[in-house]
Backbone atoms as SQL, in Angstrom:
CREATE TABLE atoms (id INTEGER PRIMARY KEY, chain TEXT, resi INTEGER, resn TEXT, atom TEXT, x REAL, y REAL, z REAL);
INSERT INTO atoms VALUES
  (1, 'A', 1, 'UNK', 'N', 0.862, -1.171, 0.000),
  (2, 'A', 1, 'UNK', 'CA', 0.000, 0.000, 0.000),
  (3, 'A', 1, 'UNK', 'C', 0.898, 1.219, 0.000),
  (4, 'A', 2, 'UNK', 'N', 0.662, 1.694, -1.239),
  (5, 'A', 2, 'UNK', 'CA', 1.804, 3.541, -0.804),
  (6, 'A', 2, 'UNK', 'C', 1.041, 4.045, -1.330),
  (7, 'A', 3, 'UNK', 'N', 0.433, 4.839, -0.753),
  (8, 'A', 3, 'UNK', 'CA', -0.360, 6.523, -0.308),
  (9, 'A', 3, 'UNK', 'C', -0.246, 6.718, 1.262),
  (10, 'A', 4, 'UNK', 'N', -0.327, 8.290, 1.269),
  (11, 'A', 4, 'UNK', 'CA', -0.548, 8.431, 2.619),
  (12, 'A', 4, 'UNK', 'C', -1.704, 9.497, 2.280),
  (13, 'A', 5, 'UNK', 'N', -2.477, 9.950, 3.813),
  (14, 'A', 5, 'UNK', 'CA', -3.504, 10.832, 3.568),
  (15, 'A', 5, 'UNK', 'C', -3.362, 11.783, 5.286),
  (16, 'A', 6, 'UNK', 'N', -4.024, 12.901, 5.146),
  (17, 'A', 6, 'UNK', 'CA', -3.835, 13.645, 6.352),
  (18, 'A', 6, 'UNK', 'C', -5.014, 13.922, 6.646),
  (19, 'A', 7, 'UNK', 'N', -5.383, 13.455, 8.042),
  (20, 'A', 7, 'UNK', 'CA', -6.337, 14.255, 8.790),
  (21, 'A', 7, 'UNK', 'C', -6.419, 14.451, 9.838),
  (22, 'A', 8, 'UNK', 'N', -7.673, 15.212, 10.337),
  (23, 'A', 8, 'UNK', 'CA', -7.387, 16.058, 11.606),
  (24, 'A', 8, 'UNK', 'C', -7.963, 15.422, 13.206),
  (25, 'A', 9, 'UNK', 'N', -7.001, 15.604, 13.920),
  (26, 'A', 9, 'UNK', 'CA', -7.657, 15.640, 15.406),
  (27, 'A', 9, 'UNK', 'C', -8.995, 16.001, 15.440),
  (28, 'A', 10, 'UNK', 'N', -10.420, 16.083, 15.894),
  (29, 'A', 10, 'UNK', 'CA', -11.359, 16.310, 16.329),
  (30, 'A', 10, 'UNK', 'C', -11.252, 16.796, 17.563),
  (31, 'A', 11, 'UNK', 'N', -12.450, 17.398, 18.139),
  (32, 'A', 11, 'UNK', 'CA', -12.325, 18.358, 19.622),
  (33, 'A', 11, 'UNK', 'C', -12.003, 17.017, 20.472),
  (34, 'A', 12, 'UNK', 'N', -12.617, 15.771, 20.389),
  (35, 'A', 12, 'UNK', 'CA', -12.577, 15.284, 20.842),
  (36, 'A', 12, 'UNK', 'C', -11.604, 14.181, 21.715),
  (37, 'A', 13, 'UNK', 'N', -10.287, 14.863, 20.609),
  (38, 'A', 13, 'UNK', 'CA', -9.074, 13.916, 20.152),
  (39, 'A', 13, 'UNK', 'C', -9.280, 12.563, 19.728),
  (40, 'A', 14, 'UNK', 'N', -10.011, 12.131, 18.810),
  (41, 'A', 14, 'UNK', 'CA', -10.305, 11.345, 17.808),
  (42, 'A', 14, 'UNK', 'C', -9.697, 11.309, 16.540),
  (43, 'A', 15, 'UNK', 'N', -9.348, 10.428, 15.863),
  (44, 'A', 15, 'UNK', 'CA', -8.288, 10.275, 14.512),
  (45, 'A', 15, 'UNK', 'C', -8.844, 8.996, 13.764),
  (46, 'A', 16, 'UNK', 'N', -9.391, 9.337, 12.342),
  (47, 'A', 16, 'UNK', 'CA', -9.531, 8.465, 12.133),
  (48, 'A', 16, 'UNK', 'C', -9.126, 7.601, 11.188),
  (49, 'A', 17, 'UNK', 'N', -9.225, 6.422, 11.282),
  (50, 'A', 17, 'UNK', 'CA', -7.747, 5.856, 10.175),
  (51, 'A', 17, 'UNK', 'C', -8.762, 5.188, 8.631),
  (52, 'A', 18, 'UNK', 'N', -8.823, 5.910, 8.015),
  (53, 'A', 18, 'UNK', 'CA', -9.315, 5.467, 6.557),
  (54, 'A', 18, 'UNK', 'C', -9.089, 3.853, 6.210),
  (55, 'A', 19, 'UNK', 'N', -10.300, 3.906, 5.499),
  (56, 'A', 19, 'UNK', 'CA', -11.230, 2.542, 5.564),
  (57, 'A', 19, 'UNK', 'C', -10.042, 1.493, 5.199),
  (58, 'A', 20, 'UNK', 'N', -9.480, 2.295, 3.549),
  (59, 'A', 20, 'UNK', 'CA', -8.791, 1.335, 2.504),
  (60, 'A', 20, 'UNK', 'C', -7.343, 0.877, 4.195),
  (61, 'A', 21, 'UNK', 'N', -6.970, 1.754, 5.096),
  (62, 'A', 21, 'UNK', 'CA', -5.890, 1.349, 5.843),
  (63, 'A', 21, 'UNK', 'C', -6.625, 0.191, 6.377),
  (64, 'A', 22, 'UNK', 'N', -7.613, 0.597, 7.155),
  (65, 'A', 22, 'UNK', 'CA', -7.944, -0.249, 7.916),
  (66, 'A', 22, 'UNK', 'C', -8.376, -1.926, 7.540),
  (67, 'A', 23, 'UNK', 'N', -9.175, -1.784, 6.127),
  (68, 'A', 23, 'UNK', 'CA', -9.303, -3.111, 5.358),
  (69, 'A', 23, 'UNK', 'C', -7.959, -3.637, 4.945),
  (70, 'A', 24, 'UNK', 'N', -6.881, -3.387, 4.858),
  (71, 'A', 24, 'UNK', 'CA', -5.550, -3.618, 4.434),
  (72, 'A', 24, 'UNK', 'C', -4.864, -4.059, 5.883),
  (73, 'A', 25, 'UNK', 'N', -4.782, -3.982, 6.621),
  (74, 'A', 25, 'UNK', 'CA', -4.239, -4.378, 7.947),
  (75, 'A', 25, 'UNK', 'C', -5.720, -4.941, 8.919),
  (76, 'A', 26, 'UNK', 'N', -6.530, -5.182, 8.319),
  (77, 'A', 26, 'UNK', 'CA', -7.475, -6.486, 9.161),
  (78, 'A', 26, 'UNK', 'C', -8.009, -5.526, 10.251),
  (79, 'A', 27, 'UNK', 'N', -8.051, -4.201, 10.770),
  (80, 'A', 27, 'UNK', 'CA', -8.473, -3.231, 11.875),
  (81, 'A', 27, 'UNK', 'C', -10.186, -2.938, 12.005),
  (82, 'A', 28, 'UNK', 'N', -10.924, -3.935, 12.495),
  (83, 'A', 28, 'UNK', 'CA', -12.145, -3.864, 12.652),
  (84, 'A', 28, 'UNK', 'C', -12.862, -3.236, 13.968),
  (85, 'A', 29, 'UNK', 'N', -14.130, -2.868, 14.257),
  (86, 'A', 29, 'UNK', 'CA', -14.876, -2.429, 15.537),
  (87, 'A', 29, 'UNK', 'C', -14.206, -3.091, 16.422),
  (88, 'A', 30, 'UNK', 'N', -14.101, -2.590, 18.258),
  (89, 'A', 30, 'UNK', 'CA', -13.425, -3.357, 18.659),
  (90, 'A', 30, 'UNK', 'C', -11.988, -3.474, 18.976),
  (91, 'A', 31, 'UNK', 'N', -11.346, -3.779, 18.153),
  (92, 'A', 31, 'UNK', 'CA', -9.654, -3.861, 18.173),
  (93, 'A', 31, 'UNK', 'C', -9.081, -3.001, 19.412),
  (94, 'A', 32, 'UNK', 'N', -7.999, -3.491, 19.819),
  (95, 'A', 32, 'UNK', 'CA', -7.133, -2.428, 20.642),
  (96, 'A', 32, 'UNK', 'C', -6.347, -2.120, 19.766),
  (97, 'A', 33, 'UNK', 'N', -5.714, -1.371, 19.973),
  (98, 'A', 33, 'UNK', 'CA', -4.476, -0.608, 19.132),
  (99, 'A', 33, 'UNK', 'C', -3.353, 0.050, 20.060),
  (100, 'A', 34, 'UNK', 'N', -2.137, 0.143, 19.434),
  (101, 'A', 34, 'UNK', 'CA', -1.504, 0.777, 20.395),
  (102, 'A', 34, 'UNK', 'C', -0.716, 1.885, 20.051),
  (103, 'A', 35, 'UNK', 'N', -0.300, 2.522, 20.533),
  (104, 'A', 35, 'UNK', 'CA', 0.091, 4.153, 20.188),
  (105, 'A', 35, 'UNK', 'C', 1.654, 4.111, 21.365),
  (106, 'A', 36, 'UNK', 'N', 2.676, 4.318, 20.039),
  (107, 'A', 36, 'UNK', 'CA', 3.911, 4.564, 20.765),
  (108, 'A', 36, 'UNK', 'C', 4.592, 5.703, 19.858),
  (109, 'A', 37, 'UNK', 'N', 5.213, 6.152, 20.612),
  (110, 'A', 37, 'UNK', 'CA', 6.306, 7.506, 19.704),
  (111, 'A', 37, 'UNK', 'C', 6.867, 6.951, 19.051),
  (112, 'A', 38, 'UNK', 'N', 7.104, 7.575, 17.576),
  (113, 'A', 38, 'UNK', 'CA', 8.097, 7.375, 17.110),
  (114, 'A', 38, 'UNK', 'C', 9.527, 8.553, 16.860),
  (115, 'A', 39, 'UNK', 'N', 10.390, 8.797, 16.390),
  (116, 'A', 39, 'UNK', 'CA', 11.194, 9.681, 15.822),
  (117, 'A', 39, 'UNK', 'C', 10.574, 11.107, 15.477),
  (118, 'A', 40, 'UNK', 'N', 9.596, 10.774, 14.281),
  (119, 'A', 40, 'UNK', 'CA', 9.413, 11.613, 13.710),
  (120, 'A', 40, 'UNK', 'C', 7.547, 11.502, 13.749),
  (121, 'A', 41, 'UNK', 'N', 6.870, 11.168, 14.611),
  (122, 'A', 41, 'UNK', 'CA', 5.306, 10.377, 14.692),
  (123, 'A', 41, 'UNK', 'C', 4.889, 9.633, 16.051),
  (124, 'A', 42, 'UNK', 'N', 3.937, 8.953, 15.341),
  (125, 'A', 42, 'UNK', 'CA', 3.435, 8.166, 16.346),
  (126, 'A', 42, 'UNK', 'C', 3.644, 6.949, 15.457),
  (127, 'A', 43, 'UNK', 'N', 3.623, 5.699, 15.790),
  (128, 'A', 43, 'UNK', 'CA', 3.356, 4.686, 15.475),
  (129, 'A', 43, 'UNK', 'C', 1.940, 3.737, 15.799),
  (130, 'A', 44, 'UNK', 'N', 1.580, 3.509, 15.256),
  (131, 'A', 44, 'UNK', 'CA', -0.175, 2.643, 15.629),
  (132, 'A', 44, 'UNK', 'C', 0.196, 1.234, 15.493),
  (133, 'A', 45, 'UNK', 'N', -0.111, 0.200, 16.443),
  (134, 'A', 45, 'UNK', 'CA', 0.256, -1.414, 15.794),
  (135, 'A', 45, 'UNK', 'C', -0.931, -1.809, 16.207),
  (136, 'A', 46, 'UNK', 'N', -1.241, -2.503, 15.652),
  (137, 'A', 46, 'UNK', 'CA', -1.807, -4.153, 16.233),
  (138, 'A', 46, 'UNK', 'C', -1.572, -4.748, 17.756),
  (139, 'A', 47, 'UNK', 'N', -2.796, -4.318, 18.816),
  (140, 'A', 47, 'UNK', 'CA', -2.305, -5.055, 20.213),
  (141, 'A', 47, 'UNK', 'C', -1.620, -6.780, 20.455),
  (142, 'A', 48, 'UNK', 'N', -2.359, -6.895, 19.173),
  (143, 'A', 48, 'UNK', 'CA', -1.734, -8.570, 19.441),
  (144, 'A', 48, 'UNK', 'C', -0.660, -8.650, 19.161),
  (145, 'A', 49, 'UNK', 'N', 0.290, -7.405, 18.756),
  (146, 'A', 49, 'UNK', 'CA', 1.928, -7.764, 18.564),
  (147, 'A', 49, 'UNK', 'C', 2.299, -7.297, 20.633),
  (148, 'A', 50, 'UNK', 'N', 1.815, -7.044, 21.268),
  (149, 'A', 50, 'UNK', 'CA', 2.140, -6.533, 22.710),
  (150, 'A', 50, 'UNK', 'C', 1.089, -7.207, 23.457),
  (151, 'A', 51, 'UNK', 'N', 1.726, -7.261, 25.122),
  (152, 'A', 51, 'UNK', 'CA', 1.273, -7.761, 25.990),
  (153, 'A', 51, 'UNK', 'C', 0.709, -6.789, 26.586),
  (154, 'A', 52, 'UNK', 'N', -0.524, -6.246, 26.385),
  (155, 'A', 52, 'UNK', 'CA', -1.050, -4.898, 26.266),
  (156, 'A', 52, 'UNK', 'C', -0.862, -4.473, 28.201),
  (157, 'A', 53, 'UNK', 'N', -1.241, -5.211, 28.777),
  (158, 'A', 53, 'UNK', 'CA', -0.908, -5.134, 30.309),
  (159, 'A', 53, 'UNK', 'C', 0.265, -4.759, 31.122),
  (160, 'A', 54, 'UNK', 'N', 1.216, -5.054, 30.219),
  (161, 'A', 54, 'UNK', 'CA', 2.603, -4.362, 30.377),
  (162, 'A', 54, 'UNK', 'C', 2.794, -2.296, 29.790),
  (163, 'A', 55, 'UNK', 'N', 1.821, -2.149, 29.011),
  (164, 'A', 55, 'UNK', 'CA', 1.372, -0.841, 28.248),
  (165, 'A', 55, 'UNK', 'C', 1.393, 0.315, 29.193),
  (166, 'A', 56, 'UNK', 'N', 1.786, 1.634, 29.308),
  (167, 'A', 56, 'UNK', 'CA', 1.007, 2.503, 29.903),
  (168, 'A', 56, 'UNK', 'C', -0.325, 2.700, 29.721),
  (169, 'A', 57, 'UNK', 'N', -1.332, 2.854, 30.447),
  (170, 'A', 57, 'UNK', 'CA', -2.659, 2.882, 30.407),
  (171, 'A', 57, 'UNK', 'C', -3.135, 3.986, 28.843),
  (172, 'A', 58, 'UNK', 'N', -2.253, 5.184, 28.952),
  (173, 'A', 58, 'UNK', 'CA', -2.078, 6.238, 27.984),
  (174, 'A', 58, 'UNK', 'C', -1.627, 5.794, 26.507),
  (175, 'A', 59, 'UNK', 'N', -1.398, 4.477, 26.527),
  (176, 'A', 59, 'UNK', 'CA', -0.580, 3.847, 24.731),
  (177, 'A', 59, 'UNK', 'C', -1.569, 3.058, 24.303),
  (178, 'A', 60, 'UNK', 'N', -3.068, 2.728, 24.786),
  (179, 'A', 60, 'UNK', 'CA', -3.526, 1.958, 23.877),
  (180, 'A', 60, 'UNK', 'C', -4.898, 2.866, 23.442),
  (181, 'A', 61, 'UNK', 'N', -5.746, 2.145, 22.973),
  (182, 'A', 61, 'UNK', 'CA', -6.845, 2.503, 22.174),
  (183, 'A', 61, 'UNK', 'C', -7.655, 1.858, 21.614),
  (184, 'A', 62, 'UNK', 'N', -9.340, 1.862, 21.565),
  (185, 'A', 62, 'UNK', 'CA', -9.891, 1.330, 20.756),
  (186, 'A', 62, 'UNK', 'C', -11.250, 1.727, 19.751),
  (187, 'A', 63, 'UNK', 'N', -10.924, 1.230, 18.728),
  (188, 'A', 63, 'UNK', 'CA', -11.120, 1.235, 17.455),
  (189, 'A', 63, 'UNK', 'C', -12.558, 1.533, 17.619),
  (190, 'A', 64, 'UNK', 'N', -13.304, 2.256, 16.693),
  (191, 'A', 64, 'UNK', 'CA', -14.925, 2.389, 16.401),
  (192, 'A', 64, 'UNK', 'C', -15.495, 2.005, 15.396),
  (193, 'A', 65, 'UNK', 'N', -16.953, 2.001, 15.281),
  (194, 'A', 65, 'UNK', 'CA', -17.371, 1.479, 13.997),
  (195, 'A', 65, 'UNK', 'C', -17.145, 2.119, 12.510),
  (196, 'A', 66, 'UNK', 'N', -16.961, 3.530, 13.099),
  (197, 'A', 66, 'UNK', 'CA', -16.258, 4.219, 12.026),
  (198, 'A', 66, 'UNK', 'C', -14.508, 4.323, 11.447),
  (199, 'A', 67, 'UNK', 'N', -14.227, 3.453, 12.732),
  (200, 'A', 67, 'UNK', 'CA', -12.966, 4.195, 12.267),
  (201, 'A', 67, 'UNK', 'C', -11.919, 4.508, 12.994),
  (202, 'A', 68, 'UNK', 'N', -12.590, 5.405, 13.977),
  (203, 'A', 68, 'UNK', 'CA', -11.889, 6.076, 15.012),
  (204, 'A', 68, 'UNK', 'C', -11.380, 5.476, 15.772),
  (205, 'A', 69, 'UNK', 'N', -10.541, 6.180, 16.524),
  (206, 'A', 69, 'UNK', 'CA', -9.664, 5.920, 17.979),
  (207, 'A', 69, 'UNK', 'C', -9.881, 7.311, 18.650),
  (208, 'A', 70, 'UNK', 'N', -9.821, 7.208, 19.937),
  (209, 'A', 70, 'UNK', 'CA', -9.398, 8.394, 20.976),
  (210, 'A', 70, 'UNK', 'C', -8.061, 8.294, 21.370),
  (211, 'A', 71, 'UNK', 'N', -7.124, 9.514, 20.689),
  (212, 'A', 71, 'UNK', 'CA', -6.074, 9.816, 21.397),
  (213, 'A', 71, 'UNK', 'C', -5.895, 10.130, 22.717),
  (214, 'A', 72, 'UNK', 'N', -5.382, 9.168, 23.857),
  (215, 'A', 72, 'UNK', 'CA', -5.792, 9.343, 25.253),
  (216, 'A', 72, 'UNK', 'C', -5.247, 11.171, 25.568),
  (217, 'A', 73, 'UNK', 'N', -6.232, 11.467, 26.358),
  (218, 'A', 73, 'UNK', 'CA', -5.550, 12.830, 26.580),
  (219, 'A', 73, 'UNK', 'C', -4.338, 13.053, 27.389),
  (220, 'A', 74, 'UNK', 'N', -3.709, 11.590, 28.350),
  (221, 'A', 74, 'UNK', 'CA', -2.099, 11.941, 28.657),
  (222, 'A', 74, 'UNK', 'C', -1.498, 12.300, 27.440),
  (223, 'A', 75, 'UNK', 'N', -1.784, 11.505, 26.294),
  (224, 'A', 75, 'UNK', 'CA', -0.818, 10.851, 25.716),
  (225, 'A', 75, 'UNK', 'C', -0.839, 12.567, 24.587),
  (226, 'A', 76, 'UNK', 'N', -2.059, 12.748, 24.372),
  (227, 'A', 76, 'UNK', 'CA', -2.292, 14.160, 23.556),
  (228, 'A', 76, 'UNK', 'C', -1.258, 15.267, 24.481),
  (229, 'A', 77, 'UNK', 'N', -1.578, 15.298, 25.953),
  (230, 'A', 77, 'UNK', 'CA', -0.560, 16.451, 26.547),
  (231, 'A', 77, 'UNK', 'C', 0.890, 16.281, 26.595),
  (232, 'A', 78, 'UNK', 'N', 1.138, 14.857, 26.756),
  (233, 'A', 78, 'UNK', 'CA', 2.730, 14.640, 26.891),
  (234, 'A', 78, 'UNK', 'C', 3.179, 14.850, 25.438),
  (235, 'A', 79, 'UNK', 'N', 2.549, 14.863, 24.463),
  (236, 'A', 79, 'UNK', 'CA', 3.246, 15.032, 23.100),
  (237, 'A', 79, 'UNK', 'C', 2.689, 16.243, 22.612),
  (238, 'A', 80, 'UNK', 'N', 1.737, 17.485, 22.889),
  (239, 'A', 80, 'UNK', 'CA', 1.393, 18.461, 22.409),
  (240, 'A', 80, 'UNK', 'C', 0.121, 18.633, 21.295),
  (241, 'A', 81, 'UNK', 'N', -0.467, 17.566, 21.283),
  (242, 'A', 81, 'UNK', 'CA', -0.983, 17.199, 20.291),
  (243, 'A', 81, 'UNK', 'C', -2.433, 18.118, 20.640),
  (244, 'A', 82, 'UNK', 'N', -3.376, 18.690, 19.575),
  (245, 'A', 82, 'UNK', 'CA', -4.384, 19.424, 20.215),
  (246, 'A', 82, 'UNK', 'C', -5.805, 19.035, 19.361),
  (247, 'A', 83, 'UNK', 'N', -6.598, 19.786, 19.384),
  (248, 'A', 83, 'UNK', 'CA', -8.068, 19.543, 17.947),
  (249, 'A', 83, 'UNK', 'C', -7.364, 20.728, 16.705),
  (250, 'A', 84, 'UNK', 'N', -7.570, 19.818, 15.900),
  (251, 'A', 84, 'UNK', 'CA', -7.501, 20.457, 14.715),
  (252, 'A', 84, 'UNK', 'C', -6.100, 20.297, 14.393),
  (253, 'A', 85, 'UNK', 'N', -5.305, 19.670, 14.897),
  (254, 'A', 85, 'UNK', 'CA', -3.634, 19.483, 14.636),
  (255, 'A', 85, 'UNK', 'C', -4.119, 18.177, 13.482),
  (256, 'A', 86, 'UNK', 'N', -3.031, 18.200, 12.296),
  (257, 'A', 86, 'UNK', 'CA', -3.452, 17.361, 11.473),
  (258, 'A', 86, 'UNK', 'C', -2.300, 16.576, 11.259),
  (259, 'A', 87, 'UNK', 'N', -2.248, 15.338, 11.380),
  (260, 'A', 87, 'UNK', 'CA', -1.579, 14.258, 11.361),
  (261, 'A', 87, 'UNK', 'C', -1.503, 13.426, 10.294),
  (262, 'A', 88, 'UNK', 'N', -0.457, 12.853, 9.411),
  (263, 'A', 88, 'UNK', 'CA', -0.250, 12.377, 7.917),
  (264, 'A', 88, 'UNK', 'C', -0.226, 11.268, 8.715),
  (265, 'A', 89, 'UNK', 'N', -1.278, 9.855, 7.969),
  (266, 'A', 89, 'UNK', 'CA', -1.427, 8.538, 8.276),
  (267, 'A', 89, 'UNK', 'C', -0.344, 7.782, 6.540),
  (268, 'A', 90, 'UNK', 'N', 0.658, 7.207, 7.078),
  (269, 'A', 90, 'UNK', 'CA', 1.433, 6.656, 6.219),
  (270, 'A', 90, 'UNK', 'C', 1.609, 5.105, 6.627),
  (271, 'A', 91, 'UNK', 'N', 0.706, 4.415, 5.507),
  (272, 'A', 91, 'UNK', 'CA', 0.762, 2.982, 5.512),
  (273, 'A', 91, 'UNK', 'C', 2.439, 2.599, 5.745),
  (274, 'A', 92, 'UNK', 'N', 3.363, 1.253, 6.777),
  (275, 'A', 92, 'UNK', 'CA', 4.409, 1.478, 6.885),
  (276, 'A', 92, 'UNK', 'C', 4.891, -0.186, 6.733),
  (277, 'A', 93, 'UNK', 'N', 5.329, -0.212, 4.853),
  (278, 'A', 93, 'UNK', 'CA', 5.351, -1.705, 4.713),
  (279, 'A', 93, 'UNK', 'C', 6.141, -2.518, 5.225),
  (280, 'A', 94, 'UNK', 'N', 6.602, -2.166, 6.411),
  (281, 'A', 94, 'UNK', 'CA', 7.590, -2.879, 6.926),
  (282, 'A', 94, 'UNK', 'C', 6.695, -3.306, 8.264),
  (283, 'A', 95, 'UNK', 'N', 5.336, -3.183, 8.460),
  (284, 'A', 95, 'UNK', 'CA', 5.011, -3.767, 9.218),
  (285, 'A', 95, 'UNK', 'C', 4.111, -4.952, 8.650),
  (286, 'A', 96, 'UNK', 'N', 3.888, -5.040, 7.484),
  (287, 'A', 96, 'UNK', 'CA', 2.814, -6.135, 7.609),
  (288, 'A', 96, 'UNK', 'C', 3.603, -7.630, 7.552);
């Protein structure tokens, strides 16, 4: 998969990850997800690659029928992150 697409935080700190990503990496209603820094981002995986219990409470997330995730709000203050900040979602083929 190479495209990437950008969109925005909601008031809510909600992000949501487009369909074609989500049908391409198996991410249905439900799912946990997990949210770690990267370099230059965040990174999103698959909980079943982690022992989610070992996690800060602030790194995981779960998935909606639309789509969405809630960016926990530690995790929004410890990294600056706000509504309306817009974030580039880049499929990353080195994970599948």
């Amino acid at each position: 998969m190479k495209f990437e697409v950008k969109r925005k935080i909601d008031s809510l700190g909600r992000l949501v990850i487009p369909k074609a990503i989500r049908d391409f990496y198996r991410i249905k209603k439900g799912d946990t997800i997990v949210l770690l820094t990267a370099r230059d981002g965040i990174l999103i995986s698959s909980a079943d690659l982690f022992i989610t219990n070992d996690l800060p409470q602030n790194s995981t997330a779960t998935v909606d029928e639309m789509g969405r995730f809630v960016i926990p709000d530690a995790f929004r203050k410890e990294y600056g992150f706000v509504s309306q900040d817009t974030l580039r979602i880049v499929p990353n083929e080195t994970c599948m």
